[in-house]
C-alpha positions in Angstrom: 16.3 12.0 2.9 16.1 9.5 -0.3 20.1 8.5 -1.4 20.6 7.4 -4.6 20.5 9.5 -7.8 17.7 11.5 -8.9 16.9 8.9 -11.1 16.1 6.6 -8.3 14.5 8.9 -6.7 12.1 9.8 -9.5 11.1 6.3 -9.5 10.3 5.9 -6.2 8.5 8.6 -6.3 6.6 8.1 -10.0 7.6 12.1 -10.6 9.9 13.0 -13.8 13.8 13.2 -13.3 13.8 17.1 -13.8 11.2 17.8 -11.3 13.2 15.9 -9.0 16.6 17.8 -9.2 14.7 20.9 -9.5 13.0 19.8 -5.9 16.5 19.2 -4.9 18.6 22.0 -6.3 16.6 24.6 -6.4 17.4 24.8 -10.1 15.9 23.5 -13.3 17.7 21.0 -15.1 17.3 22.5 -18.7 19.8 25.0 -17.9 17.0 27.3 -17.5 17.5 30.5 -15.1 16.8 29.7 -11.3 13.3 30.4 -10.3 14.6 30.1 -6.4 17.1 30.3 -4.8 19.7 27.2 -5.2 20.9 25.2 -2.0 24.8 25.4 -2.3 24.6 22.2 0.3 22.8 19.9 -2.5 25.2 18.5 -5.0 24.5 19.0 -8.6 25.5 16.7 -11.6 28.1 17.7 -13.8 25.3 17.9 -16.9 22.0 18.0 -15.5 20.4 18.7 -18.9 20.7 14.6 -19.3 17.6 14.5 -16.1 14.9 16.3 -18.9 13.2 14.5 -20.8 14.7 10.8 -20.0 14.6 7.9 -22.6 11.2 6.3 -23.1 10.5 3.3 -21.5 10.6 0.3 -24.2 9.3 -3.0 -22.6 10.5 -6.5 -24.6 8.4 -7.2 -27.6 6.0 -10.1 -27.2 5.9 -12.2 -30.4 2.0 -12.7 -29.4 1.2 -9.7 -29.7 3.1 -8.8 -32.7 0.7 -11.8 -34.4 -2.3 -10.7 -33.4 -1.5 -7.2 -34.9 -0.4 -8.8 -37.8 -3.4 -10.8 -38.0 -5.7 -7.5 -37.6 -3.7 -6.2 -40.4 -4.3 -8.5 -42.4 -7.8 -8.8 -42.0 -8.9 -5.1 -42.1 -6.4 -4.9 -45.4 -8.6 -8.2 -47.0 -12.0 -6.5 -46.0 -13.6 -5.5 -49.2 -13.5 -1.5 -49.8 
């Protein structure tokens, strides 16, 4: 068994969050009625409407490539029309 949150666990396992608790639980985590039945053993988050649909992944800006799009810009916007 994988300890950790479902976060983690997601992760490690490159699935979404929800489909992870839902594995787990038995229940989905939009609040949405039970399509099994739930293992009472498992233990459930308080709010487990925050595992659907986590924030987007934002990687640090690269100041490259903000120039080169720029530059493109630039040069599509100066091409005669």
């Amino acid at each position: 068994m994988i300890s950790g949150s479902y976060e983690t666990a997601a992760r490690m396992l490159d699935v979404p969050t929800g489909l992870v608790f839902m594995i787990a639980t038995g229940r989905p985590a939009d609040g949405g009625p039970a399509p099994v039945q739930p293992d009472p053993q498992v233990a459930a988050p308080s709010s487990p409407q925050r595992l659907v649909n986590p924030p987007l992944y934002h990687p640090a800006r690269k100041q490259e490539v903000i120039d080169w799009v720029r530059w493109r810009a630039e040069r599509e916007l100066t091409r005669g029309g």
